[in-house]
C-alpha positions as CSV (number, residue, x, y, z in Angstrom):
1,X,-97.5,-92.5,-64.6
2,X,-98.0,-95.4,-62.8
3,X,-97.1,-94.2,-59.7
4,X,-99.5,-91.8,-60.1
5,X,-102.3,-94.1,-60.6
6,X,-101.3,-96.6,-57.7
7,X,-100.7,-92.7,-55.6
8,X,-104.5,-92.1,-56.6
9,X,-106.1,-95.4,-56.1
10,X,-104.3,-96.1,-52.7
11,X,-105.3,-92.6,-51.5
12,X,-108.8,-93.5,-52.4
13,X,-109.5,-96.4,-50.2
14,X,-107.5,-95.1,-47.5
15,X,-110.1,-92.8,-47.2
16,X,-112.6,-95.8,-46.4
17,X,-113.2,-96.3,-42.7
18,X,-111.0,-98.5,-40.5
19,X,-113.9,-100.5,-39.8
20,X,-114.7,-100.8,-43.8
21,X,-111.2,-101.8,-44.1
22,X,-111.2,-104.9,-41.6
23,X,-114.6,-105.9,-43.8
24,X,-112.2,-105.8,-46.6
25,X,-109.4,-107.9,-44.7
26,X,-111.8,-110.5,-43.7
27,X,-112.7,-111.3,-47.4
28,X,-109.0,-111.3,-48.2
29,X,-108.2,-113.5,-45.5
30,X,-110.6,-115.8,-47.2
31,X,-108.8,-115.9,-50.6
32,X,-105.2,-115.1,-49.5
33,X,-105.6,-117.6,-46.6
34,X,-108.7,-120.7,-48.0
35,X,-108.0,-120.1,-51.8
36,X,-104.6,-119.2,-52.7
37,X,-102.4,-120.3,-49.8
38,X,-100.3,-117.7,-49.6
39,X,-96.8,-118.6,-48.5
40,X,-98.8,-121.8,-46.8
41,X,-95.8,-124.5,-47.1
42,X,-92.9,-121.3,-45.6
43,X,-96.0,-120.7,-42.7
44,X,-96.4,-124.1,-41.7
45,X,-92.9,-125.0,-42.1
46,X,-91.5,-122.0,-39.7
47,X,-94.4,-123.1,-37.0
48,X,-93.9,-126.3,-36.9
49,X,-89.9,-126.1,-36.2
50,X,-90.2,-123.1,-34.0
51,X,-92.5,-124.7,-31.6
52,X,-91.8,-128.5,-31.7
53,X,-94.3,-128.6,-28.1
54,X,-96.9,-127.5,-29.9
55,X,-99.5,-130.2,-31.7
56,X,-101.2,-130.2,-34.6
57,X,-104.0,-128.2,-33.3
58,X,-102.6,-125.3,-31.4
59,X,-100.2,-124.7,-34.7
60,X,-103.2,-124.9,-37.0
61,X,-104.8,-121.8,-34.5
62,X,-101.6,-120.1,-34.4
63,X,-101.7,-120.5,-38.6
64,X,-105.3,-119.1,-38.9
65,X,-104.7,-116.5,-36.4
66,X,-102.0,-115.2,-38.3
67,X,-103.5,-114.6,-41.5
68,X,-106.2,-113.0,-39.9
69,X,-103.6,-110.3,-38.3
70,X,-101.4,-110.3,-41.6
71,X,-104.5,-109.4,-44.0
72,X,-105.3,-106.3,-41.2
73,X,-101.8,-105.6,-41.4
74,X,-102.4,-104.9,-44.9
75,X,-105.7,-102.7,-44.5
76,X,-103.9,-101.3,-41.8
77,X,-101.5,-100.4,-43.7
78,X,-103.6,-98.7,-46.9
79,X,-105.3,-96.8,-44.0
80,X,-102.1,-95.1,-43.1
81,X,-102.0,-93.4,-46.4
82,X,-104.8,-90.8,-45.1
83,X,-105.3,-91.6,-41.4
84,X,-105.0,-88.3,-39.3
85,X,-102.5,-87.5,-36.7
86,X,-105.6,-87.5,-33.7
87,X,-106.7,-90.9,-34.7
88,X,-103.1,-92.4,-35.1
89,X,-102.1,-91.1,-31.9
90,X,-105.1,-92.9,-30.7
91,X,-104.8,-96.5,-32.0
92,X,-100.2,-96.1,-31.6
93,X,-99.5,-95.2,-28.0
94,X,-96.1,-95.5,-26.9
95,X,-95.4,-96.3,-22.7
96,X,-92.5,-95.2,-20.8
97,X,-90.9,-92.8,-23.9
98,X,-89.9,-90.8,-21.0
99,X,-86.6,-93.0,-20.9
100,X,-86.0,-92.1,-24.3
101,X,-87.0,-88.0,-23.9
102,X,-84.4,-88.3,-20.9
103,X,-81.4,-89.6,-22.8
104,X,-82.4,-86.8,-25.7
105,X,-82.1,-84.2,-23.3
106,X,-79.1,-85.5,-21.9
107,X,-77.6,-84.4,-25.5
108,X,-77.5,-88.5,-26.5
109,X,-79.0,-90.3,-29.8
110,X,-80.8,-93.4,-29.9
111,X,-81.2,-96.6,-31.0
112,X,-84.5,-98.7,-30.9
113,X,-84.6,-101.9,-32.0
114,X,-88.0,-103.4,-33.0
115,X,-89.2,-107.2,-35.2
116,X,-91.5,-107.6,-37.8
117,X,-93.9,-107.8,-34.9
118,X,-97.6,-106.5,-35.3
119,X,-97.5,-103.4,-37.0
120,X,-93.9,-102.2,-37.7
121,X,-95.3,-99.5,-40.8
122,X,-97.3,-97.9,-37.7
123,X,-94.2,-97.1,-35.3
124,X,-93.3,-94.6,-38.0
125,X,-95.9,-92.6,-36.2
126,X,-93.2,-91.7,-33.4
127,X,-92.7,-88.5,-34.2
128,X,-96.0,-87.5,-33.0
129,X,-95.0,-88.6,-29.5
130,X,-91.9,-87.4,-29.0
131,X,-91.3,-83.5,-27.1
132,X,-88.0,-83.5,-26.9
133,X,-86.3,-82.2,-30.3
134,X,-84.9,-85.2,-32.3
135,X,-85.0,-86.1,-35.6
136,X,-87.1,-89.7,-35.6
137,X,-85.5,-91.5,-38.4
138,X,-85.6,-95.9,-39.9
139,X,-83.5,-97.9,-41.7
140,X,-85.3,-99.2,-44.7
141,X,-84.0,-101.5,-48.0
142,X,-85.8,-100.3,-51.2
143,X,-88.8,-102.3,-52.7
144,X,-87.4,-103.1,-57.0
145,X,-90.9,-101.6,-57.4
146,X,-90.1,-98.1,-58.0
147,X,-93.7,-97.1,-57.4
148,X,-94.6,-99.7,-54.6
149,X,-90.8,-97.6,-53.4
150,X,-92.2,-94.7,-53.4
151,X,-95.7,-95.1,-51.4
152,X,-94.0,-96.6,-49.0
153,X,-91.5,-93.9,-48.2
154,X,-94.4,-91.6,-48.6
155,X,-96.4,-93.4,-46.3
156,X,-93.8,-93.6,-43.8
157,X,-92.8,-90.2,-43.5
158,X,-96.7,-88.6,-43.2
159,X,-96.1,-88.3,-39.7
160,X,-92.6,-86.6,-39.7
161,X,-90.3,-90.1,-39.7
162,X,-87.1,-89.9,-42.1
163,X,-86.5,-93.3,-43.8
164,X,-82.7,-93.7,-44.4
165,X,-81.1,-96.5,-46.7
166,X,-79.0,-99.1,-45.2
167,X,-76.1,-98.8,-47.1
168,X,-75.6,-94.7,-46.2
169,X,-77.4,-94.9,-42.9
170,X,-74.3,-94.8,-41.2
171,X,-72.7,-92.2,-42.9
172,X,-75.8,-89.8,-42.3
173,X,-76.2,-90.6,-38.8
174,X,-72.4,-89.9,-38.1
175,X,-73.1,-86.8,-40.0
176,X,-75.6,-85.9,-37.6
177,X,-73.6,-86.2,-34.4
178,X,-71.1,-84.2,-35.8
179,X,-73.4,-81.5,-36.6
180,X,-75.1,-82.0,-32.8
181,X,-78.3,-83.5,-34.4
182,X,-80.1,-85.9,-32.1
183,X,-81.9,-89.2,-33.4
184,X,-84.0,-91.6,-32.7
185,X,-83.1,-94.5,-35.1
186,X,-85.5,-97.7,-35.7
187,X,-83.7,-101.1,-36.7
188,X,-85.7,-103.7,-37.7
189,X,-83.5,-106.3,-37.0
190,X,-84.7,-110.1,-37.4
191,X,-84.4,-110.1,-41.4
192,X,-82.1,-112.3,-43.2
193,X,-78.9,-111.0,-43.6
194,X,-76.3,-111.5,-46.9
195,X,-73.9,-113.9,-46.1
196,X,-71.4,-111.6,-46.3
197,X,-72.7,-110.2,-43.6
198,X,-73.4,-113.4,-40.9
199,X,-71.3,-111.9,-38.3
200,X,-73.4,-113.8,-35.9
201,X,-75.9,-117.3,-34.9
202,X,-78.4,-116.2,-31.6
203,X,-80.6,-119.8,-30.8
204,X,-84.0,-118.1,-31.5
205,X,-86.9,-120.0,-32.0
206,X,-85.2,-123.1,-32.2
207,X,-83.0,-122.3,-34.6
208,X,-79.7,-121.6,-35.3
209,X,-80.0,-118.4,-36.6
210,X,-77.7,-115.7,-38.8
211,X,-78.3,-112.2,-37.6
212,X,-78.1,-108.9,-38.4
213,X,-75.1,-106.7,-36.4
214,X,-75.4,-103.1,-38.1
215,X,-77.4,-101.9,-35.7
216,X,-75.3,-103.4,-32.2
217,X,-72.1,-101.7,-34.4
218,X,-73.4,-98.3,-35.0
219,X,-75.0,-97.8,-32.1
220,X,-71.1,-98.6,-30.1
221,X,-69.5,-96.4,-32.4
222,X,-71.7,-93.7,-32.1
223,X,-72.3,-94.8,-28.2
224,X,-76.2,-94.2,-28.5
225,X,-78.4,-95.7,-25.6
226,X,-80.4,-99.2,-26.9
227,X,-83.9,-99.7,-26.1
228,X,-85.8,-102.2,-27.5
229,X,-89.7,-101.9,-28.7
230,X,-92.1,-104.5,-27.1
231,X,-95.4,-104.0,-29.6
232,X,-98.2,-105.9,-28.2
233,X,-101.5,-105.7,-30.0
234,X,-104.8,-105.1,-26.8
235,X,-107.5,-105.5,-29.8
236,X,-108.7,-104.8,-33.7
237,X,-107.1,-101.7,-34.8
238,X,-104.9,-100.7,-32.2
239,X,-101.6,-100.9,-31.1
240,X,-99.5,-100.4,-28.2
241,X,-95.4,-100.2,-28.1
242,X,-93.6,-100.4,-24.9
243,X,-90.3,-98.8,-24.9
244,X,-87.1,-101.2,-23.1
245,X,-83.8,-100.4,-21.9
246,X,-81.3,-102.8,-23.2
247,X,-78.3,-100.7,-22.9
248,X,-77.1,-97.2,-21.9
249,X,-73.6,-97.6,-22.4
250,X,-72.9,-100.0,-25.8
251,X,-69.7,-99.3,-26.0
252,X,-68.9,-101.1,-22.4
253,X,-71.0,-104.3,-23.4
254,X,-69.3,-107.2,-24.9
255,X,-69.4,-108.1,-28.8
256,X,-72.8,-108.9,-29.9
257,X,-74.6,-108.7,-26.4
258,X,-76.7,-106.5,-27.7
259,X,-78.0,-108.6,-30.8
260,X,-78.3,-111.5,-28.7
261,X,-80.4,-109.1,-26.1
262,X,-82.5,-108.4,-28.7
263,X,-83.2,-111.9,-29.9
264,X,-84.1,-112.5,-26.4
265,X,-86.9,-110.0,-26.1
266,X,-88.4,-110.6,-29.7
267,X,-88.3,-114.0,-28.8
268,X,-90.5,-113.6,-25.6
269,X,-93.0,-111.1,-27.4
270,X,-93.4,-114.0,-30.6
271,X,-94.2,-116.6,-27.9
272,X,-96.3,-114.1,-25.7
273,X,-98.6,-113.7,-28.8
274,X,-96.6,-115.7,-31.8
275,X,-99.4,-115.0,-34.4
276,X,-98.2,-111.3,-34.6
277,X,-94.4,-112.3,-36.4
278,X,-94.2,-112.5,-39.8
279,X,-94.5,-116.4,-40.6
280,X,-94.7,-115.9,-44.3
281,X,-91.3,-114.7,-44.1
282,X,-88.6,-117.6,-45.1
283,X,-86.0,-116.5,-42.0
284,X,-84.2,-119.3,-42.0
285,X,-83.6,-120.1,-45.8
286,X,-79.5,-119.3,-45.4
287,X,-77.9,-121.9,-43.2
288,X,-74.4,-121.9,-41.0
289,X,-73.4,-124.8,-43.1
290,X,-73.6,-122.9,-45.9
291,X,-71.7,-120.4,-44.9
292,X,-69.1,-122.4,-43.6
293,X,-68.6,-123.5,-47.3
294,X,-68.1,-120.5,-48.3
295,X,-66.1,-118.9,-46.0
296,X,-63.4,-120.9,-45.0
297,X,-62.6,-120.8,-41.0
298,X,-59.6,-118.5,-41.4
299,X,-61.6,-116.2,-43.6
300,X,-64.3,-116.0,-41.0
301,X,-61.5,-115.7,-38.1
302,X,-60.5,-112.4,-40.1
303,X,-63.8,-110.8,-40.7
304,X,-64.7,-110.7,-37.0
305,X,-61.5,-109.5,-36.1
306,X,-62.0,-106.6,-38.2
307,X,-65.6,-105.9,-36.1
């Protein structure tokens, strides 16, 4: 039932006008941003240690520029809900996919990795511009809200994308080869990992950081090309995602060059335009000395040996 209602009343408003909808994030900006203070303490915190140069006014513009982009992000996102495949394909473009179509007609699956970096719920739209045959697929970790679960994999699979679970993504995606089923698989890599699963600590935006590896391992045993997904944001309401070769042959590059590649290119796009990441998010709450407590050095000497 209440899935239902929340079905009904998103729907509704997605219905609204884009330009109705970045009214809507302008008054939420207000109160999310001027009254509440949403996240304000993780925001400032993040800005302030990832960009030491910066003073106190360039990090206060970066700030309000941020929760201007993260409140359209939102409408944005409610407009997905009912936005129609001619005006997606307008306002997502993808540039130079034809790397991508190439290595799918050359029989080969692939891997993209892409950040919480303007808006990720859009580049679910890929199906739309891909011609060569391949099923267009994205790791996801369920929302505890079953309903809030359930929109969202609704949402992102309006335009053809299949959402897979981390924990069996693998397994499907092996399936798939078997079978001869071509993919293109989205990682969104710069969350906090378990640490149970700190395999590795990139320097990115001056910090040391714990990363996420799943998507370097699969894609070098399953030996799919890497291309990373440069999203830069030309104005209001439209989006535009520039495709990057990191790696044709994974299983020739050394251990974790191609997380550390990635953190290298996400970093440059945050600092190209760093109101576009997601600040609110607390990246760097799990620290290396904390997980040197709790794995001891022979422990951790084991686990990447197993890798």
């Amino acid at each position: 039932m209440t899935y239902n209602i929340v079905f009904a009343v998103w729907y509704i408003l997605s219905l609204l006008p884009l330009c109705v909808h970045y009214v809507f994030s302008d008054v939420l900006y207000f109160f999310l941003y001027r009254v509440a203070g949403y996240r304000i303490k993780v925001v400032r915190h993040n800005l302030a240690t990832s960009f030491p140069d910066k003073d106190e006014k360039e990090l206060q513009n970066i700030e309000r520029r941020f929760y201007h982009w993260f409140c359209d992000y939102i409408v944005e996102t409610v407009k997905m809900f009912s936005m129609s495949e001619r005006q997606m394909r307008k306002r997502m473009r993808f540039e130079d996919l034809e790397q991508v179509e190439q290595e799918l007609r050359n029989g080969r699956s692939v891997t993209i990795y892409l950040g919480h970096y303007c808006n990720w719920e859009w580049v679910s739209s890929l199906p739309l511009s891909l011609s060569a045959e391949a099923t267009a697929a994205q790791l996801y970790h369920p929302i505890e809200n079953k309903a809030m679960d359930r929109l969202f994999l609704y949402s992102r699979s309006r335009f053809g994308a299949v959402s897979l679970e981390m924990k069996e993504a693998f397994g499907i995606l092996r399936n798939w080869e078997k079978e001869g089923r071509r993919s293109v698989t989205g990682y969104i890599s710069d969350q906090v990992p378990g640490y149970s699963s700190m395999h590795y600590w990139p320097w990115f935006l001056n910090h040391d950081t714990p990363a996420y590896t799943g998507a370097e391992r699969i894609a070098h045993v399953l030996n799919t090309p890497v291309f990373y997904l440069d999203i830069y944001r030309p104005r209001r309401g439209y989006y535009v995602a520039k495709v990057v070769k990191m790696s044709g042959e994974p299983q020739k590059e050394e251990k974790f060059a191609m997380t550390e590649k990635y953190y290298r290119l996400l970093e440059d796009s945050i600092k190209r335009a760093p109101e576009f990441w997601l600040w609110s998010h607390n990246r760097w709450k799990r620290t290396r000395e904390e997980f040197n407590a709790l794995y001891p050095e022979e422990e951790r000497k084991r686990i990447l040996s197993k890798l």
